[in-house]
KETOR-102382 format. One record per residue (C-alpha): residue in one letter; x, y, z. Coordinates in pm, 1 decimal, padded with zeros to 6 digits, always signed. Each point is the difference from the previous one (the first is absolute). Layout:
# residues N
a:X:Y:Z .
...
# end
This chain:
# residues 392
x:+00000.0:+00000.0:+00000.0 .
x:+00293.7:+00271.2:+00091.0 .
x:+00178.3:-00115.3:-00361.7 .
x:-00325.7:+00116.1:-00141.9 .
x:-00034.3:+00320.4:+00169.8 .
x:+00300.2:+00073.6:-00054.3 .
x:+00002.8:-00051.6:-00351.7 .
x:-00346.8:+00185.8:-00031.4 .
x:+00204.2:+00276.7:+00193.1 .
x:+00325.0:-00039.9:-00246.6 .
x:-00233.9:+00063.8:-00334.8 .
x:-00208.9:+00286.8:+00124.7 .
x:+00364.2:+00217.4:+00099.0 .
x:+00139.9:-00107.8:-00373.0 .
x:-00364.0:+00142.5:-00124.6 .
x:+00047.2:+00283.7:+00205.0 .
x:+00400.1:+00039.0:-00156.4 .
x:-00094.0:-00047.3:-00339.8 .
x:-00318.0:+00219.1:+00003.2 .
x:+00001.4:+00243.9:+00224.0 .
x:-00298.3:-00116.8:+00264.1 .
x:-00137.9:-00232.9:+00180.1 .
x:-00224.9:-00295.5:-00226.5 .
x:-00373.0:+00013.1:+00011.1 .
x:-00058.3:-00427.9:+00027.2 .
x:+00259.9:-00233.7:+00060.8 .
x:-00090.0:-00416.6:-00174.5 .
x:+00122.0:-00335.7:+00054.2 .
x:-00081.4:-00308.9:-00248.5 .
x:+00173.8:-00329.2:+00111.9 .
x:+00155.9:-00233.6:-00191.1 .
x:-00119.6:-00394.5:-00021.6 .
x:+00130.7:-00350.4:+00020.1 .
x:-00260.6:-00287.0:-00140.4 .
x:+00015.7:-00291.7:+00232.4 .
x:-00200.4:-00197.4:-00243.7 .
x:-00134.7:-00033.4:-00363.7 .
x:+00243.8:+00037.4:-00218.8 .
x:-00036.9:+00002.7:-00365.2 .
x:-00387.8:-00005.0:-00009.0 .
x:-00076.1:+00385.9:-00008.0 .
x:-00043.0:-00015.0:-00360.3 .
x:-00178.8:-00318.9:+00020.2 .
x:-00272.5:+00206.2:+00142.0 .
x:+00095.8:-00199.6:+00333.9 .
x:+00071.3:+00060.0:+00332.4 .
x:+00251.4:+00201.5:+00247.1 .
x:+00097.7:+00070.7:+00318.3 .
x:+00257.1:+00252.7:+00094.0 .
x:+00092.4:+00227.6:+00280.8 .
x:+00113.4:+00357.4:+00014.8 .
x:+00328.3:-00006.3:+00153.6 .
x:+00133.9:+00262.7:+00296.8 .
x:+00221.6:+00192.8:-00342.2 .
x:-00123.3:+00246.7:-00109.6 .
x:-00010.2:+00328.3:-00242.2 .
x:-00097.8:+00352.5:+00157.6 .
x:-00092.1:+00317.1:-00184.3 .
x:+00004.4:+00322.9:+00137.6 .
x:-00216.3:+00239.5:-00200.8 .
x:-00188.3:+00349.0:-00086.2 .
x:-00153.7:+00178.4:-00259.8 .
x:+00153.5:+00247.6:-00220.9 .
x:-00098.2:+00289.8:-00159.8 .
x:+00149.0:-00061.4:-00292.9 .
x:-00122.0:-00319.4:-00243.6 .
x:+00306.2:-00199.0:+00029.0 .
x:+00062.0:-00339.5:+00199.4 .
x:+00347.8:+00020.4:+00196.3 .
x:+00129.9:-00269.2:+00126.9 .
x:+00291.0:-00106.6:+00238.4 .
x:+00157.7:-00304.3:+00082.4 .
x:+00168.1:-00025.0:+00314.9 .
x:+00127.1:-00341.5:-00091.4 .
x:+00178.5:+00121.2:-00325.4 .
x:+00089.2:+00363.0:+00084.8 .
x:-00205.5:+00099.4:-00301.2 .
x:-00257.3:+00243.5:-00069.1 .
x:-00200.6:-00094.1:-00337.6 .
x:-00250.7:+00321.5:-00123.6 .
x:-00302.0:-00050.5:-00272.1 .
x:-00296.1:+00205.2:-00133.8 .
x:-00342.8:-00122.7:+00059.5 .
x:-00109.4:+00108.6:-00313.7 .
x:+00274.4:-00219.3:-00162.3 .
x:+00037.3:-00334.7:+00213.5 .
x:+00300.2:-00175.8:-00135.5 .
x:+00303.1:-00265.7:+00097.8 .
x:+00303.2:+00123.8:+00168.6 .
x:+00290.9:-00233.8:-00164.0 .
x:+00234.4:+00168.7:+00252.6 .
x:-00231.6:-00052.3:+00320.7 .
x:-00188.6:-00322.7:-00097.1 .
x:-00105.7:-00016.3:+00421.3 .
x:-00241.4:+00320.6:-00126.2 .
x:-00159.2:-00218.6:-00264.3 .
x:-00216.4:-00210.0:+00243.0 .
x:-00136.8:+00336.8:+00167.4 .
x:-00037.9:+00165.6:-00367.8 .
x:-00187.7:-00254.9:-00123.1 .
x:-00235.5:+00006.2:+00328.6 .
x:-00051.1:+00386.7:-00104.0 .
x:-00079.7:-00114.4:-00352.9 .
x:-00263.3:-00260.4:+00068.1 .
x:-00197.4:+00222.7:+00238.9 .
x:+00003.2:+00253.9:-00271.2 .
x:-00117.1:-00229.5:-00236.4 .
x:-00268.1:-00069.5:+00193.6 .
x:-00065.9:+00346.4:+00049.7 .
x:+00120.9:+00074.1:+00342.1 .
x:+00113.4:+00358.1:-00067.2 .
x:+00302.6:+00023.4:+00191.9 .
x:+00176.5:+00371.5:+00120.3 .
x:+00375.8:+00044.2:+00069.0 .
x:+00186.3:-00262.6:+00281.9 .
x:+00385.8:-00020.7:+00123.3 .
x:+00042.6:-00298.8:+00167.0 .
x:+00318.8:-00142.6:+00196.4 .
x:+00016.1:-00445.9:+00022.1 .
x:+00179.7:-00219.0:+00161.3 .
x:-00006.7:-00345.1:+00000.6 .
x:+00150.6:-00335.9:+00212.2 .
x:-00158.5:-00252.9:-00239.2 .
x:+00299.1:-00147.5:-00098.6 .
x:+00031.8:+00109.1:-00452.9 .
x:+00002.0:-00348.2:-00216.0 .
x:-00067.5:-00228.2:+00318.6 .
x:-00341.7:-00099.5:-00154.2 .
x:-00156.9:+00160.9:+00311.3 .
x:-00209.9:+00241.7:-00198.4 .
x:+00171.4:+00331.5:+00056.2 .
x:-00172.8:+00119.5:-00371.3 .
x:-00342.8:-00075.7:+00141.6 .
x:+00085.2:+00132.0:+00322.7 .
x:+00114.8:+00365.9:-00193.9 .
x:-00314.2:-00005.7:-00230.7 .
x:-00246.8:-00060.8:+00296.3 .
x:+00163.0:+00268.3:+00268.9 .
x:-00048.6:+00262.2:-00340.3 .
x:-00334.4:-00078.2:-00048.8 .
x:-00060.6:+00021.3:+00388.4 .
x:+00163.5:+00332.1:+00010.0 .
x:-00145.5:+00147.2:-00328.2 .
x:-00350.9:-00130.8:+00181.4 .
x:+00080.6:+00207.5:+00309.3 .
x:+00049.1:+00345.9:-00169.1 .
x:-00268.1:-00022.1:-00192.2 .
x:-00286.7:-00196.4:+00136.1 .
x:-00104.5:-00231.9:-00292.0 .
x:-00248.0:-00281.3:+00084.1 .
x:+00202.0:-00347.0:-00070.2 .
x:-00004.0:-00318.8:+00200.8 .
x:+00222.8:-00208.6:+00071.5 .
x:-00015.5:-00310.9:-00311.5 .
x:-00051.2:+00316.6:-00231.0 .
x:+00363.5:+00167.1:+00164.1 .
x:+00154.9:-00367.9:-00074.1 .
x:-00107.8:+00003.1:-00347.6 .
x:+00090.0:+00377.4:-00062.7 .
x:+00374.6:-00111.5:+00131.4 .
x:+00011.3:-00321.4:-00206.7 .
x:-00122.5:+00213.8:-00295.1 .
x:+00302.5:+00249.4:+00021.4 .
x:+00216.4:-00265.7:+00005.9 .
x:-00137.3:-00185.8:-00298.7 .
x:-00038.5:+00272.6:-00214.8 .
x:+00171.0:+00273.8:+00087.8 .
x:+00363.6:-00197.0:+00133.8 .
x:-00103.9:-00293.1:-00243.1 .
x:+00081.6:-00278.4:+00237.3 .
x:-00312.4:-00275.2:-00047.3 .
x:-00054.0:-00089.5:+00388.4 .
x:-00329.6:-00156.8:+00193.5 .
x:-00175.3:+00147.1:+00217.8 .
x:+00109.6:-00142.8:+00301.8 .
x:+00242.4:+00247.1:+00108.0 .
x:-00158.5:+00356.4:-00002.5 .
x:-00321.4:-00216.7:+00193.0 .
x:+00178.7:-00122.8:+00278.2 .
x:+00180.3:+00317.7:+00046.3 .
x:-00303.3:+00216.2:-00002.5 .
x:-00210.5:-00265.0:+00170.6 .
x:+00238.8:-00158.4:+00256.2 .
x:-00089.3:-00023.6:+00392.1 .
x:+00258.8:-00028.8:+00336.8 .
x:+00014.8:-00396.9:+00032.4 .
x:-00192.7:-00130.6:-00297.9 .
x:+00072.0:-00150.4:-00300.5 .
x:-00264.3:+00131.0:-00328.7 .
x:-00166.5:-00299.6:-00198.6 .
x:-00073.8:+00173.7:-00344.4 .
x:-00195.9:-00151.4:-00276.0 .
x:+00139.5:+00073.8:-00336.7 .
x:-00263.4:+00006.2:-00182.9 .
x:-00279.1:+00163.9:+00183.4 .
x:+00213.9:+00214.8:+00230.9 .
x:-00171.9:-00142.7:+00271.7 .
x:+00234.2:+00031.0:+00328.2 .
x:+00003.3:-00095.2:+00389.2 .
x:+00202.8:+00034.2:+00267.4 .
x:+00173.1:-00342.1:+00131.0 .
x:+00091.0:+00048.1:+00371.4 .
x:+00416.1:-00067.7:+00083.7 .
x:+00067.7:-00069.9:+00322.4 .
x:+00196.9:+00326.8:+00206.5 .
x:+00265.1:-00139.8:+00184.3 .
x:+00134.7:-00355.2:-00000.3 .
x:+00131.7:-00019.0:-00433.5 .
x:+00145.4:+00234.9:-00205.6 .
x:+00019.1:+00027.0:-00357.1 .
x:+00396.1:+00004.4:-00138.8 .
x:+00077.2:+00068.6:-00393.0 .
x:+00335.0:-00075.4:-00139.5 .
x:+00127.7:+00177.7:-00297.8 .
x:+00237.4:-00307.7:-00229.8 .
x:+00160.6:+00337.2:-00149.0 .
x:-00101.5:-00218.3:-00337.1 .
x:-00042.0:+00275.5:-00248.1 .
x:-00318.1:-00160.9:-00186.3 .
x:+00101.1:+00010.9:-00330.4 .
x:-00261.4:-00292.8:-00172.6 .
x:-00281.2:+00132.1:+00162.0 .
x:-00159.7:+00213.1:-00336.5 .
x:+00033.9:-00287.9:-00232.6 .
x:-00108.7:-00263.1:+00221.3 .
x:-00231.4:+00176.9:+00126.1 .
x:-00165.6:+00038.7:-00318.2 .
x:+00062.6:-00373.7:-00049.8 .
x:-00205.4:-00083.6:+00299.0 .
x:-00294.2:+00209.0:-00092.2 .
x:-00004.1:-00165.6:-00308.5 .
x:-00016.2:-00353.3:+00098.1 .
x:-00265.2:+00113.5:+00275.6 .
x:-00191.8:+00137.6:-00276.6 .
x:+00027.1:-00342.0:-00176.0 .
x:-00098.6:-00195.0:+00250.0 .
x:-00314.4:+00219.4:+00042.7 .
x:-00112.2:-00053.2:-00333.3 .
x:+00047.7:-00361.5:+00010.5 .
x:-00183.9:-00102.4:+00330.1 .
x:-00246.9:+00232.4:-00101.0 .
x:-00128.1:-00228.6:-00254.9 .
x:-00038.7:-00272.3:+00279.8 .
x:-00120.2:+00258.1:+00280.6 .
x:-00286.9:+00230.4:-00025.0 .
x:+00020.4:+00320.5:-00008.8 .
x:+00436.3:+00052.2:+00119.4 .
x:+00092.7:+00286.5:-00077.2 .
x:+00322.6:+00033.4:+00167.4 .
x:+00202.7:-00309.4:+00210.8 .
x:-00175.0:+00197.6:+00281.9 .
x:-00247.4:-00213.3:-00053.0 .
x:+00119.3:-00308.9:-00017.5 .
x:-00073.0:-00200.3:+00291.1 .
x:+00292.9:-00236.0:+00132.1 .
x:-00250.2:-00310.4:-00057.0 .
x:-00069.0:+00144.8:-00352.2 .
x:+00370.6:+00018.1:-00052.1 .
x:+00070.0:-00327.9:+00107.6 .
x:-00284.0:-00135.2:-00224.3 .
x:+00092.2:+00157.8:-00334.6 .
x:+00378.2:+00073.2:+00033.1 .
x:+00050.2:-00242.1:-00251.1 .
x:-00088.8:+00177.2:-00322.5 .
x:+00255.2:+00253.6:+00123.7 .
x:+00326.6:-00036.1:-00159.1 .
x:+00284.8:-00061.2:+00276.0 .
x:+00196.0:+00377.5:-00040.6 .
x:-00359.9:+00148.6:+00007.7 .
x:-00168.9:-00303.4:+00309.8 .
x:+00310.9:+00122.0:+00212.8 .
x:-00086.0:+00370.1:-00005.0 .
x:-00370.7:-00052.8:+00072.0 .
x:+00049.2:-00218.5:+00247.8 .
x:+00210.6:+00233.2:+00200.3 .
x:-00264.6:+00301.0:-00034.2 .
x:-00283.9:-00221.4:+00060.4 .
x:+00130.8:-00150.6:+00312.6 .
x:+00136.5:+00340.3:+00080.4 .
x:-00307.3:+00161.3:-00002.9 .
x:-00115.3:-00268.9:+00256.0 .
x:+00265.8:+00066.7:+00204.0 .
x:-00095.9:+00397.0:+00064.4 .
x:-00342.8:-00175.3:+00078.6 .
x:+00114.1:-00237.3:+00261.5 .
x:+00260.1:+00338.4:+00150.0 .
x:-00307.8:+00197.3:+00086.5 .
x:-00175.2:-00306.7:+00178.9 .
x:+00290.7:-00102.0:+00239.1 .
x:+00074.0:+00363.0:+00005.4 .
x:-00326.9:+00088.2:+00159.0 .
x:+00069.6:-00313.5:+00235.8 .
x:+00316.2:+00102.7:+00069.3 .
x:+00182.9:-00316.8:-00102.1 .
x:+00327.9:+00154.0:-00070.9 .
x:+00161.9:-00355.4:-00038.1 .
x:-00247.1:-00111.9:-00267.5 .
x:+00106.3:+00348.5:-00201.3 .
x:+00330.1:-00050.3:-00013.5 .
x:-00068.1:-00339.4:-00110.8 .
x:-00151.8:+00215.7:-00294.8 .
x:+00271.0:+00208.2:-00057.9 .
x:+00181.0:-00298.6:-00029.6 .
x:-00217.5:-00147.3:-00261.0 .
x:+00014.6:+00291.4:-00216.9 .
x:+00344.7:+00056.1:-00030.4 .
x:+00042.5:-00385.5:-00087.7 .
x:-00269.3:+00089.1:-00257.3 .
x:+00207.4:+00324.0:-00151.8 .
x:+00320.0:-00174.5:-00018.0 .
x:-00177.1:-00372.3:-00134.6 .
x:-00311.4:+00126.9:-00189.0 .
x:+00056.9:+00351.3:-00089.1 .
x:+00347.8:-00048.0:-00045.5 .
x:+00092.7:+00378.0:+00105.0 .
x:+00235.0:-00028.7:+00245.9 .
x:+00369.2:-00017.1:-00014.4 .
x:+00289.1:-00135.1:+00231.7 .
x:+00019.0:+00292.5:+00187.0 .
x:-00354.6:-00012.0:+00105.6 .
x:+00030.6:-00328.6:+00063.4 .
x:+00300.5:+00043.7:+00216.6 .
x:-00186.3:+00201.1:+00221.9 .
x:-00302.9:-00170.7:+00029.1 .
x:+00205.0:-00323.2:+00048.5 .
x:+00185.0:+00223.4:+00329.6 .
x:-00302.5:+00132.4:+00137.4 .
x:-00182.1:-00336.2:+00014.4 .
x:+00265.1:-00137.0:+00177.3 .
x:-00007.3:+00249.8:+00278.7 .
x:-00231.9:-00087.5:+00355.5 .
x:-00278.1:+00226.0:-00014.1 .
x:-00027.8:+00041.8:-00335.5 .
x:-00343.3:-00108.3:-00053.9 .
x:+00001.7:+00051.4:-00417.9 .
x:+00195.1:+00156.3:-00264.6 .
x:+00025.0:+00053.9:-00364.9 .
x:+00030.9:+00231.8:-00262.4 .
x:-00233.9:+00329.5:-00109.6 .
x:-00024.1:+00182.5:-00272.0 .
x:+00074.3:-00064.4:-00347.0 .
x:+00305.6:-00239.9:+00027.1 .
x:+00342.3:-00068.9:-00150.0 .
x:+00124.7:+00230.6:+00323.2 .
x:-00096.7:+00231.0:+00197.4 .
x:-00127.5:-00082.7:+00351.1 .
x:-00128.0:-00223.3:+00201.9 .
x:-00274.4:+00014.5:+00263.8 .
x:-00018.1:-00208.3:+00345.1 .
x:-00199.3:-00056.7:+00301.4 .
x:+00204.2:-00023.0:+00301.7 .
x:-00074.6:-00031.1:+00378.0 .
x:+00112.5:+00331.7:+00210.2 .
x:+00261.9:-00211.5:+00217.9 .
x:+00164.1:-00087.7:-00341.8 .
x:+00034.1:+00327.6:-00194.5 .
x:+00360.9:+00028.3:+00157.6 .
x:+00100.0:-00359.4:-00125.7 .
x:-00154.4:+00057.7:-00343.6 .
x:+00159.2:+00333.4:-00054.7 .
x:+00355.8:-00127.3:+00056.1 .
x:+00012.4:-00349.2:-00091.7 .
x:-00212.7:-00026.7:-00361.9 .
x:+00218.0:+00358.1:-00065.0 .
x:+00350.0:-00221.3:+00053.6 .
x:-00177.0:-00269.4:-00174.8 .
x:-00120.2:+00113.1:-00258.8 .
x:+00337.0:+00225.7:-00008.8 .
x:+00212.1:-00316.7:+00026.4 .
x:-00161.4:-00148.3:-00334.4 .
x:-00045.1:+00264.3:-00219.5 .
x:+00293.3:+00288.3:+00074.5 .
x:-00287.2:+00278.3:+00026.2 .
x:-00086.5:+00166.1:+00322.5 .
x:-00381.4:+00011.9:-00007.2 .
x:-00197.3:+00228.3:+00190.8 .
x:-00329.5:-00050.6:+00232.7 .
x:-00297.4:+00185.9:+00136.0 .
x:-00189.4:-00110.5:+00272.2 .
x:-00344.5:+00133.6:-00061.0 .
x:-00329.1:+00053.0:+00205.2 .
x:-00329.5:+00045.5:-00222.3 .
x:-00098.4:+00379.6:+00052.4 .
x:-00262.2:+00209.9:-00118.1 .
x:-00053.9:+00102.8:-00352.4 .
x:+00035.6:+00385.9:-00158.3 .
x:-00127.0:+00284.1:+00197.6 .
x:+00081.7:+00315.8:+00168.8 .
x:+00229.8:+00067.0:+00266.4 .
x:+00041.6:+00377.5:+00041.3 .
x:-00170.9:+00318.1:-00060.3 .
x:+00052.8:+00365.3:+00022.8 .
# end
């Protein structure tokens, strides 16, 4: 809590450097970790991520004139544009994800006046934490506090994920802006793909804590197999569609279904299914021993799903592997595996309180020991999602 404040305390005095007074709202927007459902977001399946305690802040006012100024504390760079003529910054990309917030909400004709605006974040850049989701959804909480426009949460979510897709041009889910606009203090956020339907999943506040390990794996497949993936899914639709009624996506394919009509799936194409189908199943079966608070029986899950990623799915890599292999053999780690797209990146695990210590130095030196790359790791509480934390 004093890291916070402080922080809050460090961006409102480089506002007040830069600008010349005091800010008029100061924003946070977390970043996320999902502890489950990997690979069926755009099999219109299931989810269930956190917002972590890393976060992005804005300090921000209006201005007179119709300009958006930005500064980042984090790069020591101030980035300037004209509201009238919203465009990239190749020498400040960071101001992209905010321009692009400013250039949806004009599009949909939220008439916008004049801000400065100072950010800082601690989301760790390229971790696969979500820091770009984190800046898109503090803008649009800050532009939404100078000016008063009507917007909900799910609408704020799809605003962000907008900006990114069109305006940055990177082609990501949903899943990230939601969590970090929707998030609550010790719960996870099951999310429905398709319908946008979401509910809180109650974590337990003391006893586990959530740890993710960065491999330090540059992902450098992830693009092409990516688009790999989505086409075999897409496949595999089409084909059990003609034996299932009305499937639309592998969302809804049932695991009996599966298991009935797998065969007229060819083997490359049977493999991929299989691991979104019983994926999706998985998330399912997380928010019932969730609610029960069968921690042992969800890191069993974890378990299952990283076995599935690295067997199934094939998108994992040795690294991954490596640390999944060292956390799993650690007392008191209930489950582990990997998260987000694969072929690096990090890794996510649950891990009793009494062994966070253990975990934190000995999968490190493992891990270390095997693959001559110091990794790093966050140990994470879930906190709440996007939303005020200082006014003037």
């Amino acid at each position: 809590m004093q890291e916070a404040l402080n922080r809050i305390d460090a961006v409102r005095a480089k506002y007040k450097e830069v600008y010349g007074k005091a800010p008029d709202v100061v924003v946070r927007a977390p970043g996320r970790v999902n502890l489950i459902g990997e690979h069926t977001d755009y099999n219109d399946g299931f989810v269930l991520p956190i917002a972590i305690d890393r976060d992005v802040i804005i300090a921000a006012s209006k201005e007179d004139e119709a300009v958006l100024k930005m500064h980042s504390l984090n790069f020591e760079s101030s980035s300037i544009c004209p509201l009238a003529k919203i465009e990239k910054d190749p020498a400040n990309p960071w101001s992209n994800y905010i321009r692009g917030v400013a250039a949806v909400l004009e599009e949909k004709g939220i008439s916008l006046g004049g801000v400065a605006m100072a950010i800082e974040g601690n989301v760790p850049l390229g971790s696969g934490l979500s820091s770009s989701a984190a800046l898109e959804v503090a803008a649009g909480m800050a532009f939404q506090a100078l000016f008063g426009f009507n917007m909900g949460g799910p609408d704020m979510a799809l605003l962000a994920q907008r900006a990114e897709n069109s305006f940055v041009g990177v082609n990501c889910g949903i899943m990230d802006q939601f969590i970090s606009r929707l998030g609550a203090k010790n719960h996870a956020l099951f999310v429905d793909c398709r319908t946008l339907e979401y509910s809180l999943v109650p974590l337990p506040e003391s006893g586990v804590s959530v740890i993710v390990a960065n491999t330090m794996k540059k992902r450098g497949l992830v693009d092409s197999e990516y688009n790999t993936r989505r086409k075999q899914c897409e496949d595999a639709t089409a084909i059990l569609g003609r034996q299932i009624p009305q499937v639309a996506a592998l969302r809804d394919v049932s695991v009996a279904d599966f298991e009935k009509y797998s065969r007229f799936l060819p083997p490359d194409i049977r493999v991929r299914a299989e691991h979104v189908v019983t994926e999706n199943d998985r998330v399912l079966k997380s928010v019932e021993v969730l609610k029960s608070g069968d921690m042992e029986a969800f890191g069993v899950l974890l378990n299952q799903s990283h076995e599935s990623l690295r067997d199934l799915y094939q998108v994992s890599c040795r690294e991954l592997d490596i640390m999944v292999e060292a956390a799993q053999s650690i007392p008191g780690v209930l489950g582990s595996r990997m998260t987000g797209a694969g072929f690096g990146g990090c890794t996510v695990s649950l891990v009793k309180d009494d062994a966070v210590s253990a975990f934190l130095k000995d999968v490190s030196a493992r891990y270390e020991s095997r693959t001559g790359i110091k990794p790093q790791m966050y140990v994470c509480k879930p906190e709440s999602g996007a939303g005020v934390v200082g006014a003037d």
